[in-house]
C-alpha positions in Angstrom: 12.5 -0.5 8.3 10.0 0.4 5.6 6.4 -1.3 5.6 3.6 -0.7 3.1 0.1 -1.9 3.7 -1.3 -2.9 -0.1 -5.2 -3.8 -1.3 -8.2 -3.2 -3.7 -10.3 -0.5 -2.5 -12.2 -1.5 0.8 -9.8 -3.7 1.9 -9.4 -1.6 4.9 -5.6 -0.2 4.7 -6.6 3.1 5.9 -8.0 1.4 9.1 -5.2 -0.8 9.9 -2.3 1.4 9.1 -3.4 2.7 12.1 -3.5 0.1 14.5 0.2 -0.9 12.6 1.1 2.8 14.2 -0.8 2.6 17.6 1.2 -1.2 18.4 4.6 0.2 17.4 4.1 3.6 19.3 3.4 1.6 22.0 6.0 -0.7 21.3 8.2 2.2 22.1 9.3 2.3 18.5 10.0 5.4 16.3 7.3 5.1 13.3 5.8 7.5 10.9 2.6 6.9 8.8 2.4 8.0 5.3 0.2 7.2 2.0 0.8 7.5 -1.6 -0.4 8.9 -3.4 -0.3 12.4 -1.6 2.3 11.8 1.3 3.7 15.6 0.6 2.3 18.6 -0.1 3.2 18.5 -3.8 2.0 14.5 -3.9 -1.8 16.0 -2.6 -2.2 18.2 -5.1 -1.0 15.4 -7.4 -3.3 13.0 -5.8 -5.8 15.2 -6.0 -5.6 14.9 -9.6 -5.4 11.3 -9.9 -8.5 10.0 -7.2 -10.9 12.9 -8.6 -13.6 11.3 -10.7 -13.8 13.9 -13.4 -10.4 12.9 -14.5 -12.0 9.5 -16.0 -10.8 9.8 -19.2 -6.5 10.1 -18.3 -4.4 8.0 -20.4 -3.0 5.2 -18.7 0.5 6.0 -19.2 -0.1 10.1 -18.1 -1.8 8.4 -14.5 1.4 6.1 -15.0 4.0 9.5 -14.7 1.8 11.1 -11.8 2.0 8.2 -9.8 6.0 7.9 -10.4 6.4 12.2 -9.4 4.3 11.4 -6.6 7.0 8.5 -5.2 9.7 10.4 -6.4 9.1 13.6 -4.0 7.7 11.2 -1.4 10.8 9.2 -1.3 13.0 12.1 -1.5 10.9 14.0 1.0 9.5 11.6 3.6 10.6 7.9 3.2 14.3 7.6 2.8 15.1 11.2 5.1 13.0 9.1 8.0 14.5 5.4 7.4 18.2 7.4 7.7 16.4 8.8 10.8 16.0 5.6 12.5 12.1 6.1 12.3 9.9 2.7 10.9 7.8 3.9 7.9 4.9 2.6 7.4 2.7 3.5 4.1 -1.0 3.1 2.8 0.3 1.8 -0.8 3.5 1.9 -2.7 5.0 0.7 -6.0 3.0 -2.7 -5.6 -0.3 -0.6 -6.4 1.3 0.9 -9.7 2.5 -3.0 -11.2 -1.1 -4.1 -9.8 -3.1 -0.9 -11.2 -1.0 0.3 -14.3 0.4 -2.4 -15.3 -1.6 -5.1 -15.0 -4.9 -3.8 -14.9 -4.6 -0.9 -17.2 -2.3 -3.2 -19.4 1.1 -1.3 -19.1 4.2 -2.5 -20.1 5.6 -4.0 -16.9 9.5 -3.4 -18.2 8.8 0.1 -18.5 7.3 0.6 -14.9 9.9 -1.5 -13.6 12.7 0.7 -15.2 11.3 3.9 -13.9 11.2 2.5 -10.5 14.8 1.6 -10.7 15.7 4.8 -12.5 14.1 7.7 -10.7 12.8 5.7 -8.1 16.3 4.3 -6.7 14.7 1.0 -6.9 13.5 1.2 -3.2 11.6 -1.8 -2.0 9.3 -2.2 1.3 11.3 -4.9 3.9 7.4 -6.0 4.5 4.2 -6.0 3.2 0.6 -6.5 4.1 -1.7 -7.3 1.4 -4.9 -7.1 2.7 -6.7 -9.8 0.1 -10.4 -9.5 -0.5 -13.1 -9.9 -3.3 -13.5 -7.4 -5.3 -17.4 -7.4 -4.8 -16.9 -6.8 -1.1 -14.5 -4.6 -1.3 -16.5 -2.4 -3.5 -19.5 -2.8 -1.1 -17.3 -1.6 1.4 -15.5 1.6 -0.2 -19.7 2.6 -1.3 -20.9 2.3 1.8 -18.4 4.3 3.1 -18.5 7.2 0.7 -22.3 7.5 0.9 -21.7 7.6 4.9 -19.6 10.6 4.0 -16.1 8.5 6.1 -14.5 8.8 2.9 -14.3 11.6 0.1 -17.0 11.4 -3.0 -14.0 14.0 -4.6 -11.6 11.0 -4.2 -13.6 8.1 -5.9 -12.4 7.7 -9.5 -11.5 4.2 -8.7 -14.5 3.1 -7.2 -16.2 4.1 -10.8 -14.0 1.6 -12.5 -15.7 -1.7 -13.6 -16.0 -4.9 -11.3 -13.7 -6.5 -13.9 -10.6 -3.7 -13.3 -10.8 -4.8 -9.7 -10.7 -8.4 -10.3 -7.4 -7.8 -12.7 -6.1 -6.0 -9.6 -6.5 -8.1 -7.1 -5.2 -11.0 -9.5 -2.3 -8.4 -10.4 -1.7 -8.3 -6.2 -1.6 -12.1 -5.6 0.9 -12.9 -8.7 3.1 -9.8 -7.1 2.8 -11.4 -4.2 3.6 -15.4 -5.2 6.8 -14.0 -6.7 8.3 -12.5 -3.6 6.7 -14.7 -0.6 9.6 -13.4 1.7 8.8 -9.9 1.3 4.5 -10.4 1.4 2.3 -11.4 4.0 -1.2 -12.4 2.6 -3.9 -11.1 4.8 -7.7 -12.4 4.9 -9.1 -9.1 4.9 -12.9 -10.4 4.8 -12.7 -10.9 9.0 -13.3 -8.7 11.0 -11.8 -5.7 12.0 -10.3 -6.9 15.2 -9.1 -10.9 13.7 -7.5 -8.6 10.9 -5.7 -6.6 13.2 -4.4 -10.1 15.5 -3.2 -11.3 12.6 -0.7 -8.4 11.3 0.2 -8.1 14.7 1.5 -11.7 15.1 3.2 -10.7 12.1 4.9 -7.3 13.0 5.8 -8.8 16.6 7.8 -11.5 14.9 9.4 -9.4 11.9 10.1 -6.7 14.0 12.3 -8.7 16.2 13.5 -10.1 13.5 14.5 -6.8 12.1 16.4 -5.6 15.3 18.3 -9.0 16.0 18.1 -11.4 13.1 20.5 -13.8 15.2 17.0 -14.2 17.4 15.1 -15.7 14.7 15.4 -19.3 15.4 14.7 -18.8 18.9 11.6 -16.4 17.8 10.2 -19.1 15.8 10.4 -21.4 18.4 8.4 -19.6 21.0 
């Protein structure tokens, strides 16, 4: 099973993709927890390319290719070699972020992203995903506050430069993503708290998980 975690900055991913790993270790089930970009060795040195301020002025469609060799290896490397493994994966961002971020934000042509993914990208989709759905003003708030408290990396903040109105084309980018495939998505408010964001994507993961392992259960699941 393969579940990605997706949001503007500050909309807390980093923070529940843990709690996603603590409730399925302690589930008893097989998980790993990965990010993109920079979920290998060769995707860090790639991210550290892309999140690094001083590389403001990239052309859309170069940022475009470093995000698409970054899934490649990551895929190749880490996703589908622990899927086959019987291991859950569970990632901070994946191919939603690049339609939300390069193509819709940065105005990409969405064919062309969509073609590389199924190309080089085997056309791999998440079976769920969390989008953690805030304002773009609080999540902004958030991702400063935590970069001048030194919990994140000023070295990693190239995004968090960009103008209110990029982040309010990606979170608009997110929610259209997400209206088109309302079996895959599950809409998170991510402006509660830490602990009601947590309940709900638990709810969640106890009844798709379940429904994962023994889809013949899901009537009875829904019922209880």
């Amino acid at each position: 099973m393969f579940i990605t975690l997706e949001g503007i900055e500050g909309s807390g991913k980093s923070t529940q993709i843990l709690h996603v790993f603590n409730f399925l270790n302690e589930s008893g089930l097989k998980c790993v927890m990965t990010r993109e970009p920079g979920g290998t060795r060769i995707g860090r040195k790639i991210r550290s390319i892309l999140l690094d301020p001083e590389s403001a002025a990239m052309n859309p469609a170069a940022e475009l290719l470093l995000y698409t060799a970054d899934r490649v290896q990551h895929i190749q490397e880490i996703i589908l070699p622990m899927i086959a493994g019987g291991s859950i994966v569970i990632c901070d961002r994946y191919f939603d972020a690049t339609l939300a971020y390069q193509g819709i934000a940065r105005g990409l042509d969405m064919a062309l992203i969509l073609d590389l993914h199924k190309l080089i990208c085997r056309n791999l989709k998440p079976d769920l995903t969390f989008l953690l759905d805030l304002s773009p003003d609080a999540g902004l708030q958030r991702a400063w506050n935590q970069l001048k408290s030194g919990s994140r990396m000023d070295t990693e903040s190239r995004f968090e430069n960009e103008a209110l109105a990029f982040h309010e084309r990606v979170r608009t980018g997110y929610l259209g993503i997400a209206e088109k495939e309302p079996e895959r998505f599950r809409i998170i408010d991510a402006s509660q708290s830490e602990d009601q964001v947590r309940a709900q994507i638990t709810r969640v993961l106890k009844f798709e998980i379940q429904k994962f392992m023994d889809p013949s259960a899901q009537d009875d699941i829904k019922c209880t």
